[in-house]
N, C-alpha and C positions, 0 to 999 in steps of 0.2 A: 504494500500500500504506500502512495508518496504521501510524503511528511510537509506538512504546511507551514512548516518555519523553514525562516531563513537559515541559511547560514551565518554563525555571528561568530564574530574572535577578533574584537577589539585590537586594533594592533597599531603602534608610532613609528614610522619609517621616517627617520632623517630629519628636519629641522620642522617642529611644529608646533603648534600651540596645544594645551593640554583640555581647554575650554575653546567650544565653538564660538565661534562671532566675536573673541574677545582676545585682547594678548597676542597681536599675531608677530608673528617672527618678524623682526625688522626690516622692510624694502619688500617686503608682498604683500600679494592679493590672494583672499580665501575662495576657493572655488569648493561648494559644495555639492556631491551627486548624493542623491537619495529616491529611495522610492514610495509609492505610495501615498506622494502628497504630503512628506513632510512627518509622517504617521511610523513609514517604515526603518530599514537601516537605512544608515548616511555614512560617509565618509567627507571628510574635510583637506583638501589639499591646497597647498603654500605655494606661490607662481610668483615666480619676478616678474609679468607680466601681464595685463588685465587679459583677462582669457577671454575678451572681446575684439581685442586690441586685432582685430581681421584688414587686411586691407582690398580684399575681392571677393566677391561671394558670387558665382551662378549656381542655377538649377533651381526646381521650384522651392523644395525647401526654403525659407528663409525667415528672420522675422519683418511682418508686417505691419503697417498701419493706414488705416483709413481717416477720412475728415466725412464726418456723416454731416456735418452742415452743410456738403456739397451736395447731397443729394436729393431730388427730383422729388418733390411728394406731390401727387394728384389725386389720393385716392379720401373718398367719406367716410371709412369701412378701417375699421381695425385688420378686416381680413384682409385689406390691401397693403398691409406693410408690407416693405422689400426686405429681403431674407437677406443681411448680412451675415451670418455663419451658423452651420448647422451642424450634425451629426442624425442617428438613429436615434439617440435620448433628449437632444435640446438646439431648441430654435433659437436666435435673435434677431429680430426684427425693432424697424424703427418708424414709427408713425407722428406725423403733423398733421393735426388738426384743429380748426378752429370754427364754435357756428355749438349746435344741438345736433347731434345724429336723427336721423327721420328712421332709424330703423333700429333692432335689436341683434346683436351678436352671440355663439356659443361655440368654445371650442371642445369639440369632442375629442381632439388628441391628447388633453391631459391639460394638466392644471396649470396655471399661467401667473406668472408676476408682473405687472405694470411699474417700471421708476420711469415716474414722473420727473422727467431731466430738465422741463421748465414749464412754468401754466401752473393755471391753477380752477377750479371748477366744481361740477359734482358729476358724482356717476350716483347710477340707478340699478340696481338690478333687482334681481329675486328676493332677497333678504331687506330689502329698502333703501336707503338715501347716504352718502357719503361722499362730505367734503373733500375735496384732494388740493394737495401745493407741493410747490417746487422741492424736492427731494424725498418726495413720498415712498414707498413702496406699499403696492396693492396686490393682495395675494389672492388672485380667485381659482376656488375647486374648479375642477375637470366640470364642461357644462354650464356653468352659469350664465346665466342671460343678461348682457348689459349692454348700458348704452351712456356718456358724457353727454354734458353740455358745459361748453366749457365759458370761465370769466375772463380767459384770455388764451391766446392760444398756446396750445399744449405742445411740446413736444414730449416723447414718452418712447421708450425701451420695453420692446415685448420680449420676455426670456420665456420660452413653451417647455414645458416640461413633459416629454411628449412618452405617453402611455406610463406616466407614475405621476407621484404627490411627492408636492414643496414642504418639508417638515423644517421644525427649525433644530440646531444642533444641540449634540452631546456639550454640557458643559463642563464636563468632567468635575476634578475636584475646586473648581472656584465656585461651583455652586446655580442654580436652579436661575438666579438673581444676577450673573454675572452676561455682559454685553448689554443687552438690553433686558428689563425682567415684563415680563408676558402681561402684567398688570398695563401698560402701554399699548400693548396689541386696540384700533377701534375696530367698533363691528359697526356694518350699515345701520337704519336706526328707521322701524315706518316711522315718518315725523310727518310735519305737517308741508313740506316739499318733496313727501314721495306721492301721499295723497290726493296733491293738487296736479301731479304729472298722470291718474287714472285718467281715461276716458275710453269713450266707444268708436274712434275712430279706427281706419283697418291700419294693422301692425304687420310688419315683415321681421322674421326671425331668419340671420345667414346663419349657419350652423357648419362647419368644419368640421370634417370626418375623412383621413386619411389623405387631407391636403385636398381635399374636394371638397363643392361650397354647395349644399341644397338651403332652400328658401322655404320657409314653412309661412302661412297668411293667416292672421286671426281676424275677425271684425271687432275686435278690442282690445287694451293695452294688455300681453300676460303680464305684467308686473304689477298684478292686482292683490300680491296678498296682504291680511287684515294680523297678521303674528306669524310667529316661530318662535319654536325651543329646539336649541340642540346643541351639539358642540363642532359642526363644520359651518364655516361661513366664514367669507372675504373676510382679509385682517389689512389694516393699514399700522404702516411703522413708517413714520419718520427720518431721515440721518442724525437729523439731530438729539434723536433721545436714544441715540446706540453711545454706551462710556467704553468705548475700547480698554480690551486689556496693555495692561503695561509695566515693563520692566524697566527701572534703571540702569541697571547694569548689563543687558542684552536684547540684541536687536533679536525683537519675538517675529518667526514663520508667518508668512502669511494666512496660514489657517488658523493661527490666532484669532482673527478677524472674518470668521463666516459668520455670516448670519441667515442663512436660508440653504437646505441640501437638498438635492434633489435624486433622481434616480440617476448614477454616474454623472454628477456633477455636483459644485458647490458653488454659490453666489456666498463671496467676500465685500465685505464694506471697509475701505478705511477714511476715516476720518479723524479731527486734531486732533494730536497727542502731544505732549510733551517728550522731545528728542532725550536719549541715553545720555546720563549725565556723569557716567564714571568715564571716565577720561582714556578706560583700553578698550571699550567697549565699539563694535563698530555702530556707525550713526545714519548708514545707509543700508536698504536692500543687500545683502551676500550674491555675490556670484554662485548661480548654482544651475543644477541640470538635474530638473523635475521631470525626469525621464518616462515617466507614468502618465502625464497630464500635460496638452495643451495649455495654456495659457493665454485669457483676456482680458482686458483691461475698460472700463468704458470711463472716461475721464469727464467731471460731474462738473468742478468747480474750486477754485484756487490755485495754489503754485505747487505744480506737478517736481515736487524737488529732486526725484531724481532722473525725469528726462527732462532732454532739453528741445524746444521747438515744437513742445504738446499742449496742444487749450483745450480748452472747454469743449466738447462736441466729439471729441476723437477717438477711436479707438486706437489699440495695438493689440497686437495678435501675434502672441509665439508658440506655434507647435513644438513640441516634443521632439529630443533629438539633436538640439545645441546648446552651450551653456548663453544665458541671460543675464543682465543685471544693469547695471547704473550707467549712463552717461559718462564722458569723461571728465564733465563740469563737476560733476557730484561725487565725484572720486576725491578732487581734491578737498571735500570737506567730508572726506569719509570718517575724521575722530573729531573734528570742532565746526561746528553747525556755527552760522551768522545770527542762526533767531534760536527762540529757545524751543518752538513745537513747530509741529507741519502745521500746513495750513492748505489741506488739501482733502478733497471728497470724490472717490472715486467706488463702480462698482467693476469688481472681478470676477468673473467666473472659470472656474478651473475645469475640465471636462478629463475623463477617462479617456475618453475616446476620441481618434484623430477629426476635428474640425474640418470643415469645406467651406470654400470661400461663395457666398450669395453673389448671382448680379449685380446689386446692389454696390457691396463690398468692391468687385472688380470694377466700378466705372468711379468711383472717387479715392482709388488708393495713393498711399505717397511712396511713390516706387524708388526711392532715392534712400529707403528708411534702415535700410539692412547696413545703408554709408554713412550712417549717423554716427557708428562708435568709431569712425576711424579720424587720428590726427593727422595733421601732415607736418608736423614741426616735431617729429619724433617720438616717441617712446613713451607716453604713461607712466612716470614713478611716483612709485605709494608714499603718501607723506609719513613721517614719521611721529612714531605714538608719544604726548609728552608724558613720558614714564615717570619725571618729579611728579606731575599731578596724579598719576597713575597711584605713584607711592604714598 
């Protein structure tokens, strides 16, 4: 029968540090390989060299990024967003709209997150009435019927979660209460702005089922009901009421920072934190090769500190397969930061399985982005740690 561990035997070959992300040997950069998203074994290695430090790259492989403010929106319909990247488990799509929808939506491939990346408005659906604004996240079950109207116009991030359910994470031992605590979670509300949206006019429901769109016709609103009890129904969560985990003395993985799993995927949220204050500690991203998981980024709002030439609006996209990490701006303030926190909102989602790039994606990419880490005035050397502050 095969055995479902690893192999493990901890073992120091040659100049290195004894603590990851901390202490590193004078004149390198730490490159970590690990599997399983940060969960499984890892190994840490020491490089005189930013292991980005590439100066050519062909073939498709590469990392990406797109500017989705470049792209084309014509559609009324959630079901018209354009598919910027997909797999077998999870969609991303991006939809702009502004006005009241004349019709009602359901996706039948699986449960769906809405971030609200700007706008602000109400949705309607099955369950009743809820407010939404800018950095929202709206979580609706497999199915639900809705529809916006919006107070200004919306743009917004469809993450599909296709044939499973959006749970939120293990919090292991920091407890029930730690990221955000579920007391936060809103639920729709019948109030007196779902009630005044009934009538008897005829309704169309687009309904999505294996990427095909049937129309179903009623001669009056279904989002007629009068209560519910239960325990499924749309959650909204905020960015701003997520208290990221954090360490002083080390730069925590990004799965630190999930806040929504899905079926082979996780949505990540980071936002401000207060930068590592011990002085051997690294103060940027780690070089590493999450060999397991694509990697996405959807860039929300503030100063992206560790790329450079990223706003608002953009993604970046690195499959599995190369090592990653910072800028060569952000390298030089790898142990002493200018400010004291980030000042940065971004969502991530990490995927099992290898990514494909949407129409979408391919007609506003920045095809220049793989030439981002390279200098032309030489060589990347790692600043040096001040070890009196250290001491």
């Amino acid at each position: 029968m095969a055995s479902n561990n690893y192999v493990s035997f901890p073992v120091v070959e040659g100049k290195a540090s004894r603590q990851a992300h901390c202490d590193l040997p004078d004149g390198t950069f730490e490159r970590e390989l690990g599997k399983e998203g940060f969960f499984g074994p890892a190994t840490q290695m020491y490089h005189t060299h930013p292991p980005t430090a590439w100066t050519n790259w062909e073939g498709p492989l590469r990392p990406r990024a797109f500017d989705l403010n470049r792209l084309d929106h014509d559609g009324s319909s959630p079901i018209d967003a354009k598919v910027v990247l997909h797999n077998a488990s999870v969609s991303m799509r991006q939809w702009v709209f502004e006005g009241a929808m004349d019709h009602l939506v359901r996706n039948g491939d699986g449960d769906e997150v809405l971030f609200i990346h700007r706008g602000s408005g109400s949705l309607y659906c099955d369950y009743g009435h809820l407010e939404y604004a800018q950095g929202d996240y709206i979580v609706l079950p497999r199915s639900t019927m809705w529809r916006i109207e919006t107070a200004e116009r919306t743009d917004m991030l469809l993450i599909e979660c296709t044939n499973g359910s959006i749970m939120t994470p293990d919090r292991g031992m920091v407890g029930r209460h730690a990221l955000y605590d579920e007391a936060m979670l809103d639920t729709p509300r019948i109030d007196d702005a779902f009630e005044a949206q009934k009538d008897d006019a005829e309704w169309h429901v687009k309904i999505k089922r294996g990427n095909e769109i049937s129309t179903v016709t009623y001669p009056f609103n279904p989002l007629d009901a009068v209560g519910w009890h239960g325990d499924l129904s749309p959650v909204r969560l905020n960015v701003k009421d997520i208290r990221p985990l954090m360490s002083h003395r080390y730069h925590l993985p990004p799965s630190a920072h999930t806040t929504w799993v899905g079926n082979r995927f996780v949505i990540c949220t980071f936002v401000p934190r207060p930068f590592e204050t011990d002085a051997d500690a690294l103060k940027v991203p780690f070089f590493h090769n999450n060999d397991d998981y694509d990697e996405v980024i959807f860039y929300h709002a503030g100063d992206f500190f560790s790329r450079d030439n990223i706003d608002a609006g953009m993604v970046t996209w690195h499959p599995c397969g190369f090592t990653h990490g910072p800028h060569p701006k952000a390298l030089q303030l790898m142990y002493e930061q200018k400010k004291t926190a980030t000042d940065e909102y971004a969502v991530m989602i990490d995927t099992r399985d290898a990514l494909h790039m949407g129409d979408a994606a391919a007609a506003v990419e920045a095809p220049d982005y793989a030439r981002s880490w390279h200098v032309s005035d030489g060589p990347v050397r790692a600043p040096a740690i001040r070890r009196d502050a250290a001491e």
